[in-house]
C-alpha angles and dihedrals in degrees: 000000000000119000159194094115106205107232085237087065098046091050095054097040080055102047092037089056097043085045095056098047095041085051096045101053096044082056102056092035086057091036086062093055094050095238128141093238087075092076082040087065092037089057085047089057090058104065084049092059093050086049093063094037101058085034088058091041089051093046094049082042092063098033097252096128124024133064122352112244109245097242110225129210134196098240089064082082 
């Protein structure tokens, strides 16, 4: 894997993840009472989502995540 990983990365990929499964379980513990803030809860989760989608096409943009590039020397010829 090719790094280094930007702190900025790091720290989305850290808030989106606590964000989905924050908002998550909110959703089906509120889900179990029959209340409307469960699809409150639900919405929240979207933004979150977003959130880890755009962070992990910025990191393969940059070249931060996907396959490691073979490293050729001069020596190989």
């Amino acid at each position: 894997m090719n790094t280094p990983v930007t702190p900025w990365v790091l720290a989305g990929r850290i808030l989106s993840i606590i964000g989905m499964g924050f908002t998550a379980a909110a959703g089906i513990l509120l889900a179990i009472v029959p209340t409307w803030w469960a699809a409150v809860a639900g919405g929240a989760f979207v933004p979150f989502m977003i959130m880890i989608v755009l962070v992990e096409k910025y990191s393969s943009k940059h070249g931060l995540i996907g396959p490691e590039i073979p490293v050729t020397s001069d020596d190989d010829a």
